[in-house]
DRENGUFI-751532 format. One record per atom (N, C-alpha, C, O): y, x, z; atom name; residue in one letter. Coordinates in Angstrom, 2 decimals. Layout:
DRENGUFI-751532
<site><north>Y</north><east>X</east><up>Z</up><site>CA</site><code>a</code></site>
...
//
This chain:
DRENGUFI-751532
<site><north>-17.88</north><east>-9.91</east><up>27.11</up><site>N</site><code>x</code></site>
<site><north>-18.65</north><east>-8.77</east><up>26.66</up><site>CA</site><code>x</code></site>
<site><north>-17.71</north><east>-7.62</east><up>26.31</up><site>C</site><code>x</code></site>
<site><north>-16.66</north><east>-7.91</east><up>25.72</up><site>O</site><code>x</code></site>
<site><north>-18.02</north><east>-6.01</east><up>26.69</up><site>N</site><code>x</code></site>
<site><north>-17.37</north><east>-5.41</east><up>26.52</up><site>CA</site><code>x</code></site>
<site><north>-17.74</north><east>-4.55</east><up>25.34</up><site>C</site><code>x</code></site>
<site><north>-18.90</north><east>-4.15</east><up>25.34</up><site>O</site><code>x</code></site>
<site><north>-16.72</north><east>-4.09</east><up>24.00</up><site>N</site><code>x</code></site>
<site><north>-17.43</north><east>-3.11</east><up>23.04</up><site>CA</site><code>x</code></site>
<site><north>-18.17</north><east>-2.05</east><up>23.80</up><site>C</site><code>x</code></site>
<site><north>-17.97</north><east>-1.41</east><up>24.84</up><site>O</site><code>x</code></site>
<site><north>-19.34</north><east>-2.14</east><up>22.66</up><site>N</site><code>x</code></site>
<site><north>-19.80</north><east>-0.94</east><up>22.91</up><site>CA</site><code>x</code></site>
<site><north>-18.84</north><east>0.58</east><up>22.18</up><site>C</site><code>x</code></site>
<site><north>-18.05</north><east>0.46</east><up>21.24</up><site>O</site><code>x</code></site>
<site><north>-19.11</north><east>1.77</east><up>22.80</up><site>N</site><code>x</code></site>
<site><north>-18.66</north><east>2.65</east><up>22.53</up><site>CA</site><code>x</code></site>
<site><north>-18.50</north><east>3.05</east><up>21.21</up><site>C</site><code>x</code></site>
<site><north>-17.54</north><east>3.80</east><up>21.04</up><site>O</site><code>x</code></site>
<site><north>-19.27</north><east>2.73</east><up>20.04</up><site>N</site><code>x</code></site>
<site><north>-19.48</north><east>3.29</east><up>18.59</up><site>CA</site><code>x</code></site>
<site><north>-18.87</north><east>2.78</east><up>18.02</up><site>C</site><code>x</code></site>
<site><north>-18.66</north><east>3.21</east><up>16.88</up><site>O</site><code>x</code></site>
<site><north>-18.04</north><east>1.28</east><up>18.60</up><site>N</site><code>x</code></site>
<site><north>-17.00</north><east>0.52</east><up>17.56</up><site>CA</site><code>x</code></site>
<site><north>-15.93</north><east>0.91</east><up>17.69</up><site>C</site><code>x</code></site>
<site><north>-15.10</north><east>0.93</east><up>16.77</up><site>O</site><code>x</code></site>
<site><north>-15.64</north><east>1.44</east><up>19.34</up><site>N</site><code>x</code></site>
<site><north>-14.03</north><east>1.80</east><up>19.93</up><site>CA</site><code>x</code></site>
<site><north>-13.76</north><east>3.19</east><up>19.05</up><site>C</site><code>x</code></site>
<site><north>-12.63</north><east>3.55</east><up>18.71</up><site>O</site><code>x</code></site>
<site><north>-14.95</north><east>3.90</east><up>18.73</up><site>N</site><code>x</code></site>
<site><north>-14.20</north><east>4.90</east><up>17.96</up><site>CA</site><code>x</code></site>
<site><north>-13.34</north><east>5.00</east><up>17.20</up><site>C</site><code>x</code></site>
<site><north>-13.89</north><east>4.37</east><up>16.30</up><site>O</site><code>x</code></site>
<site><north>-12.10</north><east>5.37</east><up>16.64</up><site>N</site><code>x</code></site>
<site><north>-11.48</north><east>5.72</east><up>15.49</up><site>CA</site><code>x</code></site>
<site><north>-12.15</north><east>6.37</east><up>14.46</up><site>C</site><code>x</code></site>
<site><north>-12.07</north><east>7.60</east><up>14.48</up><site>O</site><code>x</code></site>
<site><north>-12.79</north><east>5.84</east><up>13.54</up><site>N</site><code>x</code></site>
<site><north>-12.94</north><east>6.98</east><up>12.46</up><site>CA</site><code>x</code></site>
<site><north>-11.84</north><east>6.47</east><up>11.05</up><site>C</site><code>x</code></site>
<site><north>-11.39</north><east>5.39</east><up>10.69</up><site>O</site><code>x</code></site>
<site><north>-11.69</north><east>8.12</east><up>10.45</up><site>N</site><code>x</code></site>
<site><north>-10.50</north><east>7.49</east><up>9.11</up><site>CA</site><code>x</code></site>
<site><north>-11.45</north><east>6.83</east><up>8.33</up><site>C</site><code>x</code></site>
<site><north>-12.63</north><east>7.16</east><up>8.42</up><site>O</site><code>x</code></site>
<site><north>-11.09</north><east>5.89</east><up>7.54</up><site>N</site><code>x</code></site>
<site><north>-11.21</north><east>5.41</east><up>6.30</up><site>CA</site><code>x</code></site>
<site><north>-10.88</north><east>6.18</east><up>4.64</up><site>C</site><code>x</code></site>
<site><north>-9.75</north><east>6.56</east><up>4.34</up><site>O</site><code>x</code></site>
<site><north>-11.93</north><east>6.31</east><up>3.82</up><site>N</site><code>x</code></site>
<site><north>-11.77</north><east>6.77</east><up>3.21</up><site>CA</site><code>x</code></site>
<site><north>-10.54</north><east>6.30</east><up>1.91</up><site>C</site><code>x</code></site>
<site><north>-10.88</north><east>5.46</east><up>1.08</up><site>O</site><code>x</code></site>
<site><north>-9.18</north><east>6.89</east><up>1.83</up><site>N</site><code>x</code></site>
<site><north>-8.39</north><east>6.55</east><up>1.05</up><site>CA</site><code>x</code></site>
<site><north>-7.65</north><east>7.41</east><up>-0.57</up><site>C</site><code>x</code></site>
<site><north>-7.39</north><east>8.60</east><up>-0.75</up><site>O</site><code>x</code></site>
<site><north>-7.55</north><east>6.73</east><up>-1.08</up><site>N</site><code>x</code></site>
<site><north>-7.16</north><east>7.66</east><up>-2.07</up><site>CA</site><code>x</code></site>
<site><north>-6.19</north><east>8.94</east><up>-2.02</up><site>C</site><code>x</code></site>
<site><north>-5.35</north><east>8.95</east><up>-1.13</up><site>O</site><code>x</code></site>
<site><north>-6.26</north><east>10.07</east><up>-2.98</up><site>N</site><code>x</code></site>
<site><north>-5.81</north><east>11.30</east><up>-3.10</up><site>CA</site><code>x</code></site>
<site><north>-4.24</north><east>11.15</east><up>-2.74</up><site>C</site><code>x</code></site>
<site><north>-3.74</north><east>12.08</east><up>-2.12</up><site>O</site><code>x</code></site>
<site><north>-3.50</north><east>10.14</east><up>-3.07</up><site>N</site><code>x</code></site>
<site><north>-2.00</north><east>9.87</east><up>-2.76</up><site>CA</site><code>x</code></site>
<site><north>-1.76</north><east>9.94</east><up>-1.62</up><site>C</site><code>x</code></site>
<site><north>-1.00</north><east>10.60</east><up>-0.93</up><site>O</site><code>x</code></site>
<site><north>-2.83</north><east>8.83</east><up>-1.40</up><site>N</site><code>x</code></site>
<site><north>-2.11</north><east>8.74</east><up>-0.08</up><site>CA</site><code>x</code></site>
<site><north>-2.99</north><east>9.22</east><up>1.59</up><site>C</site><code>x</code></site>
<site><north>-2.95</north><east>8.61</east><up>2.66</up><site>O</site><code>x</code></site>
<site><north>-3.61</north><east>10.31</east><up>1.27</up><site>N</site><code>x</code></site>
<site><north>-3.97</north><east>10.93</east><up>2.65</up><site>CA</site><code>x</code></site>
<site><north>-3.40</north><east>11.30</east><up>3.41</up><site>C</site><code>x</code></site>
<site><north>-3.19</north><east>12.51</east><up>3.35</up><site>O</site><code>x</code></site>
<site><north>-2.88</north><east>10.65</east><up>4.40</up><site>N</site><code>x</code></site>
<site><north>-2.20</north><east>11.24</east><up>5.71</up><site>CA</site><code>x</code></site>
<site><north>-1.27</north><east>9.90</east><up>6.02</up><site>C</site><code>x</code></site>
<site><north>-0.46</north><east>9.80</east><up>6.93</up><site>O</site><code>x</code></site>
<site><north>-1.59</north><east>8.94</east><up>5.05</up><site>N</site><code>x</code></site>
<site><north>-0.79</north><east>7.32</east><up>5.75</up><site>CA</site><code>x</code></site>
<site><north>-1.74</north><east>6.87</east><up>6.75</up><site>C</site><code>x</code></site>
<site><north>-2.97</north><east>6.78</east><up>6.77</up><site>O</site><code>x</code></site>
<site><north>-0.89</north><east>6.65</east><up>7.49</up><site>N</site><code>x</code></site>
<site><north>-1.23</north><east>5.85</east><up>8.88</up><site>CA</site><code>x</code></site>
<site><north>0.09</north><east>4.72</east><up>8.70</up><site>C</site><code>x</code></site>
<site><north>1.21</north><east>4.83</east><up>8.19</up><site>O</site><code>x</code></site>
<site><north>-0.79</north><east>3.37</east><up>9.51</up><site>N</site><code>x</code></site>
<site><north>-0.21</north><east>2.51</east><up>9.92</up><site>CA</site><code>x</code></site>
<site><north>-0.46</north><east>2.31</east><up>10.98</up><site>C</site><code>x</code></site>
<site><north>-1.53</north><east>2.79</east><up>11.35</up><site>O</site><code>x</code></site>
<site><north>0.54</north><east>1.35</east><up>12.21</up><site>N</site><code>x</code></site>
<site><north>0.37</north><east>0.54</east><up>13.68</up><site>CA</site><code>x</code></site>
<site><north>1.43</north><east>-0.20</east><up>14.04</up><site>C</site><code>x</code></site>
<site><north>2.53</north><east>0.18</east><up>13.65</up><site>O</site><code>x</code></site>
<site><north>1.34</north><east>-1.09</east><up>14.65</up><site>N</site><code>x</code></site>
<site><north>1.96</north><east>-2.19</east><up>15.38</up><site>CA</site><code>x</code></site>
<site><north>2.40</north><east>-1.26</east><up>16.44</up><site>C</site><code>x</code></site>
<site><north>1.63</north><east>-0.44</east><up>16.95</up><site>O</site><code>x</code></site>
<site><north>3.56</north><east>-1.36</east><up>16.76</up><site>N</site><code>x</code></site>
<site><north>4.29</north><east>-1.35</east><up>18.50</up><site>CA</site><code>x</code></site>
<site><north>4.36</north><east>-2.53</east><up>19.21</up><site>C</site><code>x</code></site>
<site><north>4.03</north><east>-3.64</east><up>18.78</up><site>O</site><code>x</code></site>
<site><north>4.81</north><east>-2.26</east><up>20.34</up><site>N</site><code>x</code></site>
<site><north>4.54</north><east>-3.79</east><up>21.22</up><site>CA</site><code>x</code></site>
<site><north>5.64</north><east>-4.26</east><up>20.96</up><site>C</site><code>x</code></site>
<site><north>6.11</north><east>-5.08</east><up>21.75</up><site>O</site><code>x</code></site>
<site><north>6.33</north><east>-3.89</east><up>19.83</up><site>N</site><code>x</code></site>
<site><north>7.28</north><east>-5.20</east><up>19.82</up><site>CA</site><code>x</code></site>
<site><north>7.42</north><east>-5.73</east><up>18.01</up><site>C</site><code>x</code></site>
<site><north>8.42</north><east>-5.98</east><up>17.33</up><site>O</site><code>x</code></site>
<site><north>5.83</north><east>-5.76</east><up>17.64</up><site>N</site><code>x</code></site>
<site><north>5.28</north><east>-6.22</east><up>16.98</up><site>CA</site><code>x</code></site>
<site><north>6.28</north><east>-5.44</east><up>15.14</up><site>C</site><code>x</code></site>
<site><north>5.95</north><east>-5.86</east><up>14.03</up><site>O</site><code>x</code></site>
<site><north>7.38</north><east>-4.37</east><up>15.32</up><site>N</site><code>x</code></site>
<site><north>7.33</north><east>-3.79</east><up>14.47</up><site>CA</site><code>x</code></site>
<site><north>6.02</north><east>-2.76</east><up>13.88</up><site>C</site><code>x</code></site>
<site><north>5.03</north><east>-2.37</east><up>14.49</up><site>O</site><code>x</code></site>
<site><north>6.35</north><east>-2.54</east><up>12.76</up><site>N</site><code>x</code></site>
<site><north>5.21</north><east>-2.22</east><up>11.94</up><site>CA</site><code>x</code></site>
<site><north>5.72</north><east>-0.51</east><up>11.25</up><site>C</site><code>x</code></site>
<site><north>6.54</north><east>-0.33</east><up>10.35</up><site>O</site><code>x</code></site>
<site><north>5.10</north><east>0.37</east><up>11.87</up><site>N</site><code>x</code></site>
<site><north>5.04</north><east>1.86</east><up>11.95</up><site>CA</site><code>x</code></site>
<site><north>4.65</north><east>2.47</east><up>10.82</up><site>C</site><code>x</code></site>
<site><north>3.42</north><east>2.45</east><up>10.77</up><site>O</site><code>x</code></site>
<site><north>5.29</north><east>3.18</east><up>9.56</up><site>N</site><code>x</code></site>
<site><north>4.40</north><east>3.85</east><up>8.78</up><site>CA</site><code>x</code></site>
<site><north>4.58</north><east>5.19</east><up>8.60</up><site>C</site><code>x</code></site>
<site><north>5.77</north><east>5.49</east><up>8.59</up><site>O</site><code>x</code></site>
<site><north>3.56</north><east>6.44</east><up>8.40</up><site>N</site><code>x</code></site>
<site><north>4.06</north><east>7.51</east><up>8.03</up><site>CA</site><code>x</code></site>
<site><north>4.62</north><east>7.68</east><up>6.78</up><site>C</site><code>x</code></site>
<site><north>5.12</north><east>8.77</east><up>6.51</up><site>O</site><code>x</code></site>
<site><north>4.62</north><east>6.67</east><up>5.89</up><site>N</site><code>x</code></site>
<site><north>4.76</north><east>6.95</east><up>4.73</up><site>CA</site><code>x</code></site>
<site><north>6.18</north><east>5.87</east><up>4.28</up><site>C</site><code>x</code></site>
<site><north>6.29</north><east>4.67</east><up>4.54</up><site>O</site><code>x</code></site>
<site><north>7.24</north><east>6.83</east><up>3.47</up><site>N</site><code>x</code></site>
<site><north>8.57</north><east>5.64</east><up>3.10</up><site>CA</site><code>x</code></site>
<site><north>8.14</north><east>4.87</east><up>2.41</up><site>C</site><code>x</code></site>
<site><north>7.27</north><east>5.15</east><up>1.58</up><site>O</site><code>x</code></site>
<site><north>8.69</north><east>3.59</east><up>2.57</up><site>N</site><code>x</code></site>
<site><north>7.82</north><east>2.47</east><up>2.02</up><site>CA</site><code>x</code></site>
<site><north>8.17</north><east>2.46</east><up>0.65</up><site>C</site><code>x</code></site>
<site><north>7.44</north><east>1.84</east><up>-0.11</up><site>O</site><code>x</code></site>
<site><north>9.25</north><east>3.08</east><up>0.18</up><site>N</site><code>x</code></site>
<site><north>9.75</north><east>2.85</east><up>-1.59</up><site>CA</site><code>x</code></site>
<site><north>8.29</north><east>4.46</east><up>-1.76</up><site>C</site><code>x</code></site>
<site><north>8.03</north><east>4.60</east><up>-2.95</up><site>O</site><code>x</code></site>
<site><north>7.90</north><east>4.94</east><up>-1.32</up><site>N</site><code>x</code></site>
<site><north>7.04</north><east>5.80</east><up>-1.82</up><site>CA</site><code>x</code></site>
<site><north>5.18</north><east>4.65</east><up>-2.08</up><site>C</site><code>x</code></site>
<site><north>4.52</north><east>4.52</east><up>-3.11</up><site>O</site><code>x</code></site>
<site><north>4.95</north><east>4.12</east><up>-0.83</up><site>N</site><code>x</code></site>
<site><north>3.97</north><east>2.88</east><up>-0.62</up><site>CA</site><code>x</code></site>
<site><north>4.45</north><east>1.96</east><up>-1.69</up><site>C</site><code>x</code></site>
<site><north>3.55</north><east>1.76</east><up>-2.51</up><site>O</site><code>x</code></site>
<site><north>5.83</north><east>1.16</east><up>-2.04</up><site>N</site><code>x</code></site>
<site><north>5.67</north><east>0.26</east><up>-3.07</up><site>CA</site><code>x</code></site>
<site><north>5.50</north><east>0.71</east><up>-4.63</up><site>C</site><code>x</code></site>
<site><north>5.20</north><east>0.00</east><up>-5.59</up><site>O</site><code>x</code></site>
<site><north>5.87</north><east>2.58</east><up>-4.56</up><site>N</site><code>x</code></site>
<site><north>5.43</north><east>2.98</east><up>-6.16</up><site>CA</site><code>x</code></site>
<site><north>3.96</north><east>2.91</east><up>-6.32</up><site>C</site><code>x</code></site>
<site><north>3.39</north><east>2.49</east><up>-7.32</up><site>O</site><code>x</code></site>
<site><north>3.41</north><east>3.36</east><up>-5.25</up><site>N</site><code>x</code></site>
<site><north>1.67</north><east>3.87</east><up>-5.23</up><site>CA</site><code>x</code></site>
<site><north>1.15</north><east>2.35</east><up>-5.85</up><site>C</site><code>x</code></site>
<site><north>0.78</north><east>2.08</east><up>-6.99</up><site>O</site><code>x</code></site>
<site><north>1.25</north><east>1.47</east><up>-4.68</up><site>N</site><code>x</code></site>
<site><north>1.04</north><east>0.16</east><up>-5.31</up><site>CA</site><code>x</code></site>
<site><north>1.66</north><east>-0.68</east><up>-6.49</up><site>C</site><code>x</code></site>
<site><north>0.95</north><east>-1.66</east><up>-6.72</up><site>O</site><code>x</code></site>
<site><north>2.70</north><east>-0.63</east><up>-7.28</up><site>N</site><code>x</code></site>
<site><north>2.76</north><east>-1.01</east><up>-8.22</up><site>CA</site><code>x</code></site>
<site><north>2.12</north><east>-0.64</east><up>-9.64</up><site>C</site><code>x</code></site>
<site><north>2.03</north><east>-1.40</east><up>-10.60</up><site>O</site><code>x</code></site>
<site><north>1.64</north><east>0.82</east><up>-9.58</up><site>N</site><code>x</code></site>
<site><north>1.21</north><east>1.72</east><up>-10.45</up><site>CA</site><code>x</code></site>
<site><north>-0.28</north><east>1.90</east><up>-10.58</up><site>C</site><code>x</code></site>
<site><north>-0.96</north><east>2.48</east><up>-11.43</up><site>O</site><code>x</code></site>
<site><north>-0.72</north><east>0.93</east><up>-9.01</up><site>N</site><code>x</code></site>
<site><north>-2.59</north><east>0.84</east><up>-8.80</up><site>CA</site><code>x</code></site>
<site><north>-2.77</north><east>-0.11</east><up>-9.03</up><site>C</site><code>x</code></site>
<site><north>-3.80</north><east>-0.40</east><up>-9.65</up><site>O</site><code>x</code></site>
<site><north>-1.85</north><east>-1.08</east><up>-8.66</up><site>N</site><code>x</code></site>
<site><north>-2.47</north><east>-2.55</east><up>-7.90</up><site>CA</site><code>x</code></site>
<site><north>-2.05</north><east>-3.71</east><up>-8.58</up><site>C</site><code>x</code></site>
<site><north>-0.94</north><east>-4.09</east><up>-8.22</up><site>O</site><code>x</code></site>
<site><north>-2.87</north><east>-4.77</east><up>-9.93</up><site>N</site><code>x</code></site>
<site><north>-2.07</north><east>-5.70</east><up>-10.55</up><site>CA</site><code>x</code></site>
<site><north>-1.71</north><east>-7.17</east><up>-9.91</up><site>C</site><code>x</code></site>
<site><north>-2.47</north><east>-7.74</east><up>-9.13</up><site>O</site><code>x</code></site>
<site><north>-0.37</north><east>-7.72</east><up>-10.37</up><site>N</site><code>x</code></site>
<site><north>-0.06</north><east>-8.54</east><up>-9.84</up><site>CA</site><code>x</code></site>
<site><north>-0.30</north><east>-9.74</east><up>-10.20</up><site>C</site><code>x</code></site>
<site><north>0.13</north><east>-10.18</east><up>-11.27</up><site>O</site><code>x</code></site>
<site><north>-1.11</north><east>-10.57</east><up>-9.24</up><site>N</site><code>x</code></site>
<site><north>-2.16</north><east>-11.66</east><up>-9.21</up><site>CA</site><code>x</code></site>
<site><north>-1.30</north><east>-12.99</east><up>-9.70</up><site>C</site><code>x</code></site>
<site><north>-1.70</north><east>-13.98</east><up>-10.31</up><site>O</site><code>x</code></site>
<site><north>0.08</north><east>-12.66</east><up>-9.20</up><site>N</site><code>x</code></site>
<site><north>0.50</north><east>-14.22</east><up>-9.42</up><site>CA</site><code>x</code></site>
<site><north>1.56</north><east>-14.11</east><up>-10.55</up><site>C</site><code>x</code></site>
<site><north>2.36</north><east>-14.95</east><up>-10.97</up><site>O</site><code>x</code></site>
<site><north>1.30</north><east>-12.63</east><up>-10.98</up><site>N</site><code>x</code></site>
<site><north>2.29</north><east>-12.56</east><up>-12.57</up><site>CA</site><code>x</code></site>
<site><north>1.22</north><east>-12.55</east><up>-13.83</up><site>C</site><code>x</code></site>
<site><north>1.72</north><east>-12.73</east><up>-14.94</up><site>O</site><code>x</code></site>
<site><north>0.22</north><east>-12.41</east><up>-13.78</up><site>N</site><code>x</code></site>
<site><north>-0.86</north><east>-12.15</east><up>-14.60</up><site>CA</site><code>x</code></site>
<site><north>-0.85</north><east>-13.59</east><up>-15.33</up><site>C</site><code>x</code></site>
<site><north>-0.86</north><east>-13.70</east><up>-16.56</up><site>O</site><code>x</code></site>
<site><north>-0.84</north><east>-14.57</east><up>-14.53</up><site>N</site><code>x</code></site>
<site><north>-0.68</north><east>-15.82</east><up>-15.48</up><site>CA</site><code>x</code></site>
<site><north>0.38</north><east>-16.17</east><up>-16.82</up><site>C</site><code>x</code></site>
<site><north>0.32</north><east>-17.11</east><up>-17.61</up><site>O</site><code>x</code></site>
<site><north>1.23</north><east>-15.17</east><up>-16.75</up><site>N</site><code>x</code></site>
<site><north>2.35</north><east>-15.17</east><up>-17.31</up><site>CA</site><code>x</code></site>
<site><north>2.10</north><east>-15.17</east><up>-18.44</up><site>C</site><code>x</code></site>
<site><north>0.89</north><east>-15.38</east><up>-18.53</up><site>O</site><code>x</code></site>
<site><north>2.49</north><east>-15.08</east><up>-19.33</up><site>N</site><code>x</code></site>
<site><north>2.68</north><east>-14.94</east><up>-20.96</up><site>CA</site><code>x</code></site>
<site><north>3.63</north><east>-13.82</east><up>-20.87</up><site>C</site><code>x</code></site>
<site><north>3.09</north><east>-13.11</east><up>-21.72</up><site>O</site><code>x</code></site>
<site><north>4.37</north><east>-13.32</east><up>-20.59</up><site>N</site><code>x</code></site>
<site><north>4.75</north><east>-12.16</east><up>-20.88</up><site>CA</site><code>x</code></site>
<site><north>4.47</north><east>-10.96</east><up>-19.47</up><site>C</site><code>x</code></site>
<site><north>5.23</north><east>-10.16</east><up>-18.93</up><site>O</site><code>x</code></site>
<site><north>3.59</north><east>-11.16</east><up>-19.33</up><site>N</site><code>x</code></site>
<site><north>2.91</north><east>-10.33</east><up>-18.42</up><site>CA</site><code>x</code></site>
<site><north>3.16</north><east>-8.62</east><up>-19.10</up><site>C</site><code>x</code></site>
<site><north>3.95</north><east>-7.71</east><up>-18.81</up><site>O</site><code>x</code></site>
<site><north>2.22</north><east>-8.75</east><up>-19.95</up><site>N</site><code>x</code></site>
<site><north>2.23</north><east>-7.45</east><up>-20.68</up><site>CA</site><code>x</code></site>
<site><north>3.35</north><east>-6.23</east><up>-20.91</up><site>C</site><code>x</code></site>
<site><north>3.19</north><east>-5.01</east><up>-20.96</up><site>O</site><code>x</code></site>
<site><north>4.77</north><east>-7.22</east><up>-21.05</up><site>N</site><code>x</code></site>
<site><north>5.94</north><east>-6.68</east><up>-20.89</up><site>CA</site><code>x</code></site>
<site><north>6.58</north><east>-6.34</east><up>-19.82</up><site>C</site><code>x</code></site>
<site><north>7.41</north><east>-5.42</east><up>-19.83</up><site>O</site><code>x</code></site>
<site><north>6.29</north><east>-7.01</east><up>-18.76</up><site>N</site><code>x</code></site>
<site><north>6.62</north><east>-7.26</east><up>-17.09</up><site>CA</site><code>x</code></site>
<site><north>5.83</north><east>-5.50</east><up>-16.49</up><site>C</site><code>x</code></site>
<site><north>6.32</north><east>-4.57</east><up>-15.84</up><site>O</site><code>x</code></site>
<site><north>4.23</north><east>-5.75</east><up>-17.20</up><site>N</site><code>x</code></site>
<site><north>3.77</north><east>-4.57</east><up>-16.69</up><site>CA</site><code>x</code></site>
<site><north>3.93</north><east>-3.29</east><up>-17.13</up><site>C</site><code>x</code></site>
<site><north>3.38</north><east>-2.35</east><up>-16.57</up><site>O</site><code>x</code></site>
<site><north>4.62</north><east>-3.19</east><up>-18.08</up><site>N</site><code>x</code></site>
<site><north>5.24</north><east>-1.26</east><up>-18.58</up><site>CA</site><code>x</code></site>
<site><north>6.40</north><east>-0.72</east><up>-17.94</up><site>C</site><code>x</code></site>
<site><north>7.38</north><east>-1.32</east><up>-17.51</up><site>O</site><code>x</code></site>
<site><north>6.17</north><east>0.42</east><up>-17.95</up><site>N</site><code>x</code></site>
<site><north>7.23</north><east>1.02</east><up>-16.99</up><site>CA</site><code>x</code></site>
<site><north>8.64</north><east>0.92</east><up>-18.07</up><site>C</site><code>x</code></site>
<site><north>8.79</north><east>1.05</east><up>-19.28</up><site>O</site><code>x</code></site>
<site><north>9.63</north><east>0.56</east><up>-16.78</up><site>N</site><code>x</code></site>
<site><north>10.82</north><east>0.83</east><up>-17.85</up><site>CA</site><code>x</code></site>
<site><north>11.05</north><east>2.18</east><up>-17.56</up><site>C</site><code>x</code></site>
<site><north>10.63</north><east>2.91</east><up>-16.65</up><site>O</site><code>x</code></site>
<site><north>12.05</north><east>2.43</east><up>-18.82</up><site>N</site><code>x</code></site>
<site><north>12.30</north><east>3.46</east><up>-19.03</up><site>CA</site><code>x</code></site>
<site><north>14.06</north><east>3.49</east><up>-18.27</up><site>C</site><code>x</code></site>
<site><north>14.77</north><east>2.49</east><up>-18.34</up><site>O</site><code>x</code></site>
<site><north>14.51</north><east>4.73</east><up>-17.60</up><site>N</site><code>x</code></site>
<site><north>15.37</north><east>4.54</east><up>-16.69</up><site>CA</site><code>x</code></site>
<site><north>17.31</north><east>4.90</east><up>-17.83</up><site>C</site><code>x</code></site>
<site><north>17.70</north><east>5.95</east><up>-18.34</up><site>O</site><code>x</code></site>
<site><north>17.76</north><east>4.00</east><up>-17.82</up><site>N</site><code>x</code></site>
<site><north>18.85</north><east>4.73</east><up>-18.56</up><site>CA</site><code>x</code></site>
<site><north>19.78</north><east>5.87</east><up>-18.59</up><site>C</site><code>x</code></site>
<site><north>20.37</north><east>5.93</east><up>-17.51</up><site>O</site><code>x</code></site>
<site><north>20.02</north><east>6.48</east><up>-19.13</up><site>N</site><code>x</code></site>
<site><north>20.94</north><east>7.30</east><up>-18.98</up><site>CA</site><code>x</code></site>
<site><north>22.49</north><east>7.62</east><up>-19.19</up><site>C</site><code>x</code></site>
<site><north>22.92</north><east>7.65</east><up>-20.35</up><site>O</site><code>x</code></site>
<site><north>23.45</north><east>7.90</east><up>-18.00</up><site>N</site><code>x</code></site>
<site><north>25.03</north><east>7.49</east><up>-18.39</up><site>CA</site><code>x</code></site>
<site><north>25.47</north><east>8.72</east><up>-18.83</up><site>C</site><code>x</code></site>
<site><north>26.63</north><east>8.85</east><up>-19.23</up><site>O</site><code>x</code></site>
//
């Protein structure tokens, strides 16, 4: 069976204010393409997104505040 036409479309997905204009894709040699630097993608997500397998923790709470960066 071949798609019908209304699925092959591209339409965007609605994403948050940060990050409008990330795109992702596969190349054929199965690397993984982003517009966006990924230390910029791992701040967005650390700062949205809680971590499932630290939450069990007992010192979770401390794990999750930002440190503060030192100064020399």
């Amino acid at each position: 069976m071949a798609k019908s036409e209304k699925s092959s479309s591209k339409k965007k997905p609605k994403v948050h204010k940060e990050l409008e204009g990330f795109e992702m894709s596969i190349n054929s040699f199965g690397e993984i393409n982003s517009s966006f630097d990924i230390e910029k993608l791992n701040a967005f997500l650390d700062k949205n997104v809680d971590d499932k397998k630290l939450a069990e923790r007992d010192d979770y709470e401390e794990i999750k505040k930002p440190k503060t960066k030192k100064k020399k």
